[in-house]
C-alpha positions as CSV (number, residue, x, y, z in Angstrom):
1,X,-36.0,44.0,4.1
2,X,-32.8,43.8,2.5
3,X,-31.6,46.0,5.6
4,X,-32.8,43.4,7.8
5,X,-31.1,41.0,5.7
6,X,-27.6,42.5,5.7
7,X,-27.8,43.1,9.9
8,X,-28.6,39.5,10.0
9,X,-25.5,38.3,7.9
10,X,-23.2,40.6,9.6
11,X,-24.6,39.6,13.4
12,X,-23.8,35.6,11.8
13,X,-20.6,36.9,10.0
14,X,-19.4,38.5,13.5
15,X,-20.8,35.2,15.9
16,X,-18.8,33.2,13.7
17,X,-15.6,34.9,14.1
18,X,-16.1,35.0,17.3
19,X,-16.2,31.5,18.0
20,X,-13.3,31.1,15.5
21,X,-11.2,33.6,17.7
22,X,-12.0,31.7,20.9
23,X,-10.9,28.5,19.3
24,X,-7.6,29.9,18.3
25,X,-6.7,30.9,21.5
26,X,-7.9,28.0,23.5
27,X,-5.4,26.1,20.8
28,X,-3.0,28.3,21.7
29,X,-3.0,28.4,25.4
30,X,-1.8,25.5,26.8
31,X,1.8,26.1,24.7
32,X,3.9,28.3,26.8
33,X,6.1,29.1,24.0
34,X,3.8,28.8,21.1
35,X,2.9,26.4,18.3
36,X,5.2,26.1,14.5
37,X,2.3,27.5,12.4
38,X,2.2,24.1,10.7
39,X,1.9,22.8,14.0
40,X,-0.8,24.9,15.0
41,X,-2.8,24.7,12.0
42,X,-2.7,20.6,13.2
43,X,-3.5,20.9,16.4
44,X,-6.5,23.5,15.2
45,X,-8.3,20.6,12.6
46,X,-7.5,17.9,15.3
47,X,-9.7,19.9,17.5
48,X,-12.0,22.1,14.9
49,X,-12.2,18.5,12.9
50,X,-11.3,20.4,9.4
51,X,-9.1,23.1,8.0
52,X,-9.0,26.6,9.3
53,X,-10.5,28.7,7.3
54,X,-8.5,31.9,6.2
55,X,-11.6,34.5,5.0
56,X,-10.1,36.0,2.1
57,X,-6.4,36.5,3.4
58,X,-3.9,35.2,1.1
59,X,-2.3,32.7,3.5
60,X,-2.7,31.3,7.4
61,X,0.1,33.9,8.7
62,X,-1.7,36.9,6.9
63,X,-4.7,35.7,8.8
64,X,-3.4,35.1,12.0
65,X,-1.4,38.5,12.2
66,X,-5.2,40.4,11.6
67,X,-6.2,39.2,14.7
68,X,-3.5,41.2,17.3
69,X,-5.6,40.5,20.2
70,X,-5.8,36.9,20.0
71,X,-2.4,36.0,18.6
72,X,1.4,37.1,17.8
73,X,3.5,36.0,15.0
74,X,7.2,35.9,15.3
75,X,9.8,34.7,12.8
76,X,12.6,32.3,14.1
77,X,16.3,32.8,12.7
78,X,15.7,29.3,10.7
79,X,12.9,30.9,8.5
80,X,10.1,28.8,10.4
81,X,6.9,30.8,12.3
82,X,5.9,30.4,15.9
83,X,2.4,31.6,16.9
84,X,2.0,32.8,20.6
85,X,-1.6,33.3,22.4
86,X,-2.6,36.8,23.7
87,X,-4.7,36.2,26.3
88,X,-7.8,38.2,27.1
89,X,-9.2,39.1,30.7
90,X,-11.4,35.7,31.3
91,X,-7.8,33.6,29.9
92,X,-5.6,35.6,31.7
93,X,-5.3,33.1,34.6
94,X,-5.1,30.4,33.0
95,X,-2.4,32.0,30.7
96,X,-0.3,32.9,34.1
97,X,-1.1,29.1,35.4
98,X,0.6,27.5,31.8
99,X,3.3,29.9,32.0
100,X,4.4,29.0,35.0
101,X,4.3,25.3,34.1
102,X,6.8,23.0,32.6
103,X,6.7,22.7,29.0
104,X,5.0,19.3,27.5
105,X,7.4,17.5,25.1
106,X,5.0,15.5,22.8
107,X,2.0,15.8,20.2
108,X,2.9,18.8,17.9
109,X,4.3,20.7,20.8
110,X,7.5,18.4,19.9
111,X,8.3,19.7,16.6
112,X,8.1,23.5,18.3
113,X,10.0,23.0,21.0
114,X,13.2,21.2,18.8
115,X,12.9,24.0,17.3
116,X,13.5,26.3,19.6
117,X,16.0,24.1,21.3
118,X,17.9,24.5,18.3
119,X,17.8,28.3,18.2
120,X,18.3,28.6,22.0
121,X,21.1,26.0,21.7
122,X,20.5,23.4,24.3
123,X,19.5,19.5,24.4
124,X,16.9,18.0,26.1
125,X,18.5,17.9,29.0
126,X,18.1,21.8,28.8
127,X,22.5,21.3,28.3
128,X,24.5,23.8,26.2
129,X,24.6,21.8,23.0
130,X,28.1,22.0,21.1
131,X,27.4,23.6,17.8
132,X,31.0,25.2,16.0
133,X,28.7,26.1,12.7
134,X,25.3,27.1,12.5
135,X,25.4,25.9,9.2
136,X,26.0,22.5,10.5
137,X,23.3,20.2,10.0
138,X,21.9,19.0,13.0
139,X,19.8,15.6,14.4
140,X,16.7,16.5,16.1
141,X,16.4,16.1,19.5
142,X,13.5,13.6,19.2
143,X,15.5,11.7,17.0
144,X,18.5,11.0,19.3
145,X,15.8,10.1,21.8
146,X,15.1,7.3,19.4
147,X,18.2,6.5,18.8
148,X,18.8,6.5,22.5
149,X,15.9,4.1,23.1
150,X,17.3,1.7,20.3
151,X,20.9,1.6,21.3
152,X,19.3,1.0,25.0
153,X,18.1,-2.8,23.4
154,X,21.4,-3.3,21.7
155,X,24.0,-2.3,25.1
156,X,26.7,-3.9,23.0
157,X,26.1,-1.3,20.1
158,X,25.6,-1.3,16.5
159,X,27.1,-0.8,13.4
160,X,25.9,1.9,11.3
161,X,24.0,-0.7,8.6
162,X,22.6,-2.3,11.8
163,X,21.1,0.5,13.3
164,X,19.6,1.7,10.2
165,X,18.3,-1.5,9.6
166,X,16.8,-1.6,12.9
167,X,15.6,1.6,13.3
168,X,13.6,1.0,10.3
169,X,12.4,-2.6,11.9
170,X,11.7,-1.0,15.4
171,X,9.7,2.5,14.4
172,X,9.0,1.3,10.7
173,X,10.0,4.0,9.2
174,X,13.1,4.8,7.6
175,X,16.2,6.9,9.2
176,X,16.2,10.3,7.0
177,X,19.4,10.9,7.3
178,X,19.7,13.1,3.8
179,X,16.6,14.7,5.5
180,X,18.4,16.2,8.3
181,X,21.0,17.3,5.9
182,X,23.9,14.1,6.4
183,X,25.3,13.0,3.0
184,X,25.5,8.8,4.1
185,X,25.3,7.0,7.5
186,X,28.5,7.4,8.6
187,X,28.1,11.3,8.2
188,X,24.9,11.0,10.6
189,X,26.7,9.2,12.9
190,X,30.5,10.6,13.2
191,X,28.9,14.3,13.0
192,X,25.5,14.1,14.2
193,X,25.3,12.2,17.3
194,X,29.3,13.5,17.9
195,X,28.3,14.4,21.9
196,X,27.9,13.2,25.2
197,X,25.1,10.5,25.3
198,X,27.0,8.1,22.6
199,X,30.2,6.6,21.6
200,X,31.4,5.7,18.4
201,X,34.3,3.7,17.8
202,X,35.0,1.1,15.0
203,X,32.1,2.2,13.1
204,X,29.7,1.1,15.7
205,X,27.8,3.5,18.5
206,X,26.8,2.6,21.7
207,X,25.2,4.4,24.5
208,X,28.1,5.9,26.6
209,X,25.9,5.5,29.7
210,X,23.0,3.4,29.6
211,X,22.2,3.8,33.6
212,X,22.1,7.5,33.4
213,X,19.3,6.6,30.3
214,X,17.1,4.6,32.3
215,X,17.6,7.0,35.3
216,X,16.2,10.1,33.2
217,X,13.5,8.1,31.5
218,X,11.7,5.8,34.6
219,X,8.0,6.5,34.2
220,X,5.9,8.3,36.8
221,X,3.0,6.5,38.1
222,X,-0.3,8.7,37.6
223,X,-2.7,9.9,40.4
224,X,-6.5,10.0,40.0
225,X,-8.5,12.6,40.1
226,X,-9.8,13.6,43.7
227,X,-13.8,12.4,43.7
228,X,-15.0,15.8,44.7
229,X,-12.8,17.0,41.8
230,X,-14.5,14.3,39.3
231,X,-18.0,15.9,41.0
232,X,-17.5,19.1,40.1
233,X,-16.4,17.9,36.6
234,X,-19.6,16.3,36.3
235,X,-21.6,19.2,37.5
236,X,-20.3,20.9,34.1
237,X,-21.0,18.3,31.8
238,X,-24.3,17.8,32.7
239,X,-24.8,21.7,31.6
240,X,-22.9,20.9,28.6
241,X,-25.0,17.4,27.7
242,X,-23.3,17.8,24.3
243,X,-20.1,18.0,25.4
244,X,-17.3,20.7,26.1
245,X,-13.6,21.0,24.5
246,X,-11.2,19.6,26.7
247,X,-9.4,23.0,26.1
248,X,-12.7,24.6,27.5
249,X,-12.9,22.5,30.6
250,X,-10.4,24.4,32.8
251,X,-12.6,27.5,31.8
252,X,-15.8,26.2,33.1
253,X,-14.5,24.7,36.2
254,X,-12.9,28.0,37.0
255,X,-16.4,30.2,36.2
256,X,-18.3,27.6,38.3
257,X,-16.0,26.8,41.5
258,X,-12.8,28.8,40.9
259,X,-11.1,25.6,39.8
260,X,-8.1,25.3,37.7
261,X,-6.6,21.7,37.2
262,X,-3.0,21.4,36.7
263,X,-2.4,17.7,34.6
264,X,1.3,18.3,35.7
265,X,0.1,17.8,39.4
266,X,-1.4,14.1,38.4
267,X,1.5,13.3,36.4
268,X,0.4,14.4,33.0
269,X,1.3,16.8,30.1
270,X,-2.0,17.4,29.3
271,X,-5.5,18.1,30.5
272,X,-6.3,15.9,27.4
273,X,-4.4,13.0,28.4
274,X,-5.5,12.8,32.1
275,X,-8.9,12.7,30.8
276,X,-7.9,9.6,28.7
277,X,-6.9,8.2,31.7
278,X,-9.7,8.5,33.2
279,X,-11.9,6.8,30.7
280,X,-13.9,5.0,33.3
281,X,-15.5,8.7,33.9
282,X,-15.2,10.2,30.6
283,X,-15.4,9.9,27.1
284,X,-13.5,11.7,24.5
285,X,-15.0,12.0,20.9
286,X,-13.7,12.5,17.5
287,X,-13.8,16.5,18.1
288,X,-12.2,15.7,21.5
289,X,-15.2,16.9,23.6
290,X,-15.4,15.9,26.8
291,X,-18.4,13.6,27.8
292,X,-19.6,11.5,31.0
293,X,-18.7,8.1,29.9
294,X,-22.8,6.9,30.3
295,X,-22.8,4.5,27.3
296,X,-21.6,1.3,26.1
297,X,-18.4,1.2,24.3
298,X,-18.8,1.1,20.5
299,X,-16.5,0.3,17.8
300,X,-16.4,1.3,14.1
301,X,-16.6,-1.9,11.8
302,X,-14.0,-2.3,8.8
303,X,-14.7,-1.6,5.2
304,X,-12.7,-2.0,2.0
305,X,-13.5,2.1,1.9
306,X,-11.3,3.2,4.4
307,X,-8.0,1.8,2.7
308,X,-6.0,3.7,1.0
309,X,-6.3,1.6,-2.9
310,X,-8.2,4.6,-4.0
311,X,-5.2,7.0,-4.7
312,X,-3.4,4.3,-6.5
313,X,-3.9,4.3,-10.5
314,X,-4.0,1.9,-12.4
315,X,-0.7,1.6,-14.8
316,X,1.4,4.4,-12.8
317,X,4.3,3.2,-10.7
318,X,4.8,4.2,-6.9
319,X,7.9,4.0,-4.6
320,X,6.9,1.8,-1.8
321,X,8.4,0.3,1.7
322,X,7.9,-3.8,2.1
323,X,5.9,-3.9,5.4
324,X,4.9,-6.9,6.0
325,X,6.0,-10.3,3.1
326,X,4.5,-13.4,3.7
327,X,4.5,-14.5,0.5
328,X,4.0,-13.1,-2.8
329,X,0.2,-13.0,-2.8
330,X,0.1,-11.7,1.0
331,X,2.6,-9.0,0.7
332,X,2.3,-5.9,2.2
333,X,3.5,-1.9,1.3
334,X,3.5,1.7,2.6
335,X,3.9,4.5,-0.1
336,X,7.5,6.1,0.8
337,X,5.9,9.7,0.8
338,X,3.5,8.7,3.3
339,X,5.7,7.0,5.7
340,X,5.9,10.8,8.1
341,X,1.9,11.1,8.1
342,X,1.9,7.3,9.8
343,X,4.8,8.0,12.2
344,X,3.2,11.4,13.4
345,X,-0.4,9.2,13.5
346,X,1.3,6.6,16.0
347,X,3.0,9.7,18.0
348,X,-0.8,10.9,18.7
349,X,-2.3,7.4,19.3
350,X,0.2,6.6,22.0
351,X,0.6,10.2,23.5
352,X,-3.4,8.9,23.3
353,X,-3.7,5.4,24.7
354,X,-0.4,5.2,26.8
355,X,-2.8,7.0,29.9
356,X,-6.0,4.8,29.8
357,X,-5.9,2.7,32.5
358,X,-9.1,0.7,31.8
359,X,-9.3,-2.5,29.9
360,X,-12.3,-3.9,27.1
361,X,-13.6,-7.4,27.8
362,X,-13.8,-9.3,24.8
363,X,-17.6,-9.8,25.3
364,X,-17.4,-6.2,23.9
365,X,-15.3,-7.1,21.4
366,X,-16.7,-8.5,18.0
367,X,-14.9,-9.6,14.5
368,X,-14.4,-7.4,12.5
369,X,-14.0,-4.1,14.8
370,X,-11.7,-1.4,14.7
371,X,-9.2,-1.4,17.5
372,X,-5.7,0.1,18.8
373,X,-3.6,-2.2,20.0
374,X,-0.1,-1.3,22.0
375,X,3.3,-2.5,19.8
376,X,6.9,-2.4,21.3
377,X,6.8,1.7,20.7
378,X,3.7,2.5,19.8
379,X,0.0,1.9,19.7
380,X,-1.3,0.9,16.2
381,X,-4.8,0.5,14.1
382,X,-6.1,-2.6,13.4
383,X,-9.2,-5.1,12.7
384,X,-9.9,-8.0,14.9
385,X,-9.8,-11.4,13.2
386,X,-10.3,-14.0,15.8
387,X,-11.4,-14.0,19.4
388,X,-10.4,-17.1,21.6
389,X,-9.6,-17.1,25.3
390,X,-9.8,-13.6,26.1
391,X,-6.9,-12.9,23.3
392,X,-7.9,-11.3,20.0
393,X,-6.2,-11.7,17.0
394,X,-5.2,-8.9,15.3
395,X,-4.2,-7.4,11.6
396,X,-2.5,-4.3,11.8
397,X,-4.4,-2.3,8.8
398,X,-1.0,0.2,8.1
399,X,1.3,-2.7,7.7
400,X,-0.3,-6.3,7.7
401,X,1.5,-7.8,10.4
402,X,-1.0,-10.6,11.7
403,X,-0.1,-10.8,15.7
404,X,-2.2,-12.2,18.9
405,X,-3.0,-9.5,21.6
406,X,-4.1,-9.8,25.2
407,X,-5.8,-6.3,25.5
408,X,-7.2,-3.7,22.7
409,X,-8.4,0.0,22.9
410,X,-11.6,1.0,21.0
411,X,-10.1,3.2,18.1
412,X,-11.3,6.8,18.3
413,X,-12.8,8.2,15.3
414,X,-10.0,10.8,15.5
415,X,-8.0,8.5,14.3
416,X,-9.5,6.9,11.4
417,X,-9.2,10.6,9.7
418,X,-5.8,9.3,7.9
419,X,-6.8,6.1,5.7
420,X,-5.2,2.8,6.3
421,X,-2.2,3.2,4.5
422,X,-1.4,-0.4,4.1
423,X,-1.4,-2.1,0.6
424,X,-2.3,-5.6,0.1
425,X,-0.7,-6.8,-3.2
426,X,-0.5,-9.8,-4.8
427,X,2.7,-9.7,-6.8
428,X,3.5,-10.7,-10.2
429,X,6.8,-11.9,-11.0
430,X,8.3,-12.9,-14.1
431,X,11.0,-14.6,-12.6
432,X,9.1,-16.6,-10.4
433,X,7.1,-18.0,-13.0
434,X,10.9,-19.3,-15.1
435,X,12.6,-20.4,-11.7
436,X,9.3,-22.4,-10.1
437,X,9.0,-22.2,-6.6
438,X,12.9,-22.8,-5.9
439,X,12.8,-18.9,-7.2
440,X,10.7,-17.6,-4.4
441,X,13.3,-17.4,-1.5
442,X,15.7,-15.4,-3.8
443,X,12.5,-12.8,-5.2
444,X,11.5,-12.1,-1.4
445,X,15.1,-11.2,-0.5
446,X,15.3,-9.1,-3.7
447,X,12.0,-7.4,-2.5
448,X,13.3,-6.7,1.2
449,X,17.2,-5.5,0.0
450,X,15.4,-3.0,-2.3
451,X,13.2,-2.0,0.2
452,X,16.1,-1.3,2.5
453,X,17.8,0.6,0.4
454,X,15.0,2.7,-0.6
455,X,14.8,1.9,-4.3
456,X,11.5,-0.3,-4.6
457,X,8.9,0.7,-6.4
458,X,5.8,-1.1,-7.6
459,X,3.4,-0.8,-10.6
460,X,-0.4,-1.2,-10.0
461,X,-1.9,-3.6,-12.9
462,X,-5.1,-4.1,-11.7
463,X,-7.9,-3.3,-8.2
464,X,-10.2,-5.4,-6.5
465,X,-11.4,-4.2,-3.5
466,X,-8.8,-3.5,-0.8
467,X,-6.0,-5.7,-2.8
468,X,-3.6,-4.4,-5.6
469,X,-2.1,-6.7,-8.6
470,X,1.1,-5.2,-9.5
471,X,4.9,-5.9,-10.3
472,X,7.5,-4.7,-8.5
473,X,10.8,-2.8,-9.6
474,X,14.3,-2.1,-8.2
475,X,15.9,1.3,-9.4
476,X,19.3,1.0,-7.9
477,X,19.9,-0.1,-11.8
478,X,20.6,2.0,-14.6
479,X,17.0,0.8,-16.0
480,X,14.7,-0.4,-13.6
481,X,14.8,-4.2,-12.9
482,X,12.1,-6.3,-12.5
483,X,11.7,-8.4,-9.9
């Protein structure tokens, strides 16, 4: 019996290392160049839907390095780790298909291919990138394409104040400078962004060309799917009623009919995001598995839960951004350390929703439903408030901006795995309550100054459901200042 018992643990032992094996190389597969193992180990949960599990090995890399036939490790020059698939003989076309392909340049693919672009040397335009000192810090390539697409708004340039003020005010997030290793603004700019694309004279920067910018960045129109394509797509998933990974479809088309899609052919990066596109025809779930879209769209409801209150304590003090200030019992805030998590959300959502094509009706639409909705730069979460005229109004749950929208996307489960990092507050002020209401202009441009400059911080007194009581603090003094 206890025989019996082992051979049946080691048969479940050996099935489920199996399937973990075929997950990491259908991760892996569609990145030419490999995955950052940070990167990878994201892309894994957003697929998987939790954490990789290591079995015993003392970290990811030792893992990853038992498992030869599946994976290679290599170590970059910069100390970082890139993860590479090893295809086996049922992958290997579809390993010689991706290689062959051009390399997509957003999601967590991004973050791997800056990079290597830094350690091969070049800029996105695949240029030979000036570099005298390799121990010269250096922007990111995806953040002089930000830059790029703010100093396309402003053709007249910007001072460096201005455009950290509205970089902040466009992506809502602040410009890390000290985080790509530039002592103050003028550092960033004068040595950072020192080539081609800009020019910087009497401390403002402009685009040098901004034709050749809107040349290299017109968007290609998409192509749908041919039907006898779709029809053979469906064939699949109605042997797979439960759904296949959209990094398994290619696999089973090929098996069945000797079909391998190429998204690049239809104008997208990713077989993921032609799928979105198509959401007329198909559905993609929180695991992203692919479904026939057979069902009535259905959208998560709101609940004081899902905020993010919880990991505030009462009596400790935070260091916050000012998101959204109405007034001081309507005043919004994003915890500093969390700003990244949120940028990297809105990457996803809008590498996401930028390819669906279809529209909701707002007889689908209810109060009180989840929703994406599409900002200047990127899609964000929100709850519907009011419906009126085919319009919904919106509250943006990350930063409680209250806007109108003509269209909204039903908000996929995937991304409600992050809480709405948005805190409500209702401020106390001291010197409100000695200056009256003639005080209040001069506190809310003492909260936004501070803000700017990194150096607010706030003070949770008190919790009641999804709003905060708390006072508010600048720390550009010697001893922390009230406001």
């Amino acid at each position: 019996t206890k025989l019996k018992l082992l051979e049946s643990l080691l048969q479940e032992k050996n099935l489920v290392m199996s399937e973990c094996t075929k997950l990491i190389r259908s991760v892996l597969l569609p990145y030419k160049d490999g995955l950052l193992l940070e990167e990878f180990r994201k892309e894994y949960c957003a697929v998987k839907g939790e954490d990789i599990l290591t079995k015993g090995y003392r970290s990811l890399e030792a893992y990853l390095r038992s498992l030869p036939k599946v994976c290679r490790i290599e170590h970059l020059p910069s100390g970082e780790i890139i993860v590479m698939a090893v295809p086996d003989k049922s992958t290997e076309h579809i390993f010689r298909m991706v290689q062959s392909q051009l390399n997509p340049s957003s999601g967590y693919n991004r973050r791997t291919l800056d990079a290597l672009d830094r350690l091969r040397g070049t800029n996105e335009d695949g240029n030979p990138m000036q570099v005298s000192n390799q121990s010269q810090p250096m922007v990111s390539e995806y953040l002089k394409k930000q830059i790029k697409e703010l100093l396309h708004l402003y053709k007249e340039g910007l001072t460096y104040d201005e455009m950290k003020c509205l970089y902040y005010k466009h992506f809502r997030v602040p410009l890390d400078y000290k985080g790509q290793g530039f002592k103050d603004m003028d550092d960033f700019c004068i040595h950072g962004l020192n080539d081609s694309c800009f020019c910087i004279e009497h401390h403002k920067i402009c685009l040098r060309s901004n034709d050749n910018y809107i040349e290299r960045n017109m968007k290609i129109k998409p192509k749908d799917l041919e039907p006898k394509i779709v029809e053979m797509i469906f064939e699949v998933l109605d042997k797979n009623p439960n759904g296949i990974l959209d990094s398994y479809l290619n696999q089973a088309l090929s098996k069945e009919f000797g079909l391998v899609i190429n998204p690049l052919s239809y104008n997208f990066n990713s077989m993921r995001s032609l799928l979105a596109y198509h959401n007329d025809l198909f559905v993609l779930d929180d695991k992203w598995q692919v479904k026939r879209n057979c069902f009535e769209v259905q959208f998560a409801k709101y609940d004081t839960n899902m905020c993010a209150l919880d990991r505030f304590d009462i009596g400790e003090v935070y260091t916050v951004t000012e998101t959204c200030l109405k007034n001081l019992s309507y005043s919004w805030f994003l915890l500093t350390n969390k700003s990244y998590d949120l940028y990297y959300l809105h990457e996803e959502m809008t590498d996401f929703y930028s390819s669906i094509k279809s529209t909701i009706s707002s007889s689908q639409v209810q109060i009180n439903d989840l929703v994406a909705v599409k900002g200047k730069s990127f899609f964000y979460r929100g709850c519907v408030l009011q419906i009126s005229n085919h319009h919904f109004k919106v509250q943006l749950l990350d930063a409680g901006n209250i806007k109108w929208y003509d269209q909204v996307y039903c908000l996929n489960s995937q991304f409600l795995k992050l809480p709405f990092q948005g805190l409500r507050v209702n401020i106390k002020s001291t010197k409100l309550e000695v200056l009256g209401d003639s005080g209040l202009h001069h506190v809310k441009t003492q909260i936004k100054n501070a803000s700017l400059a990194d150096s607010l911080s706030i003070k949770i007194l008190s919790k009641e459901g999804d709003v905060a009581c708390g006072v508010l603090f600048d720390s550009r003094h010697e001893q922390d200042e009230e406001i």
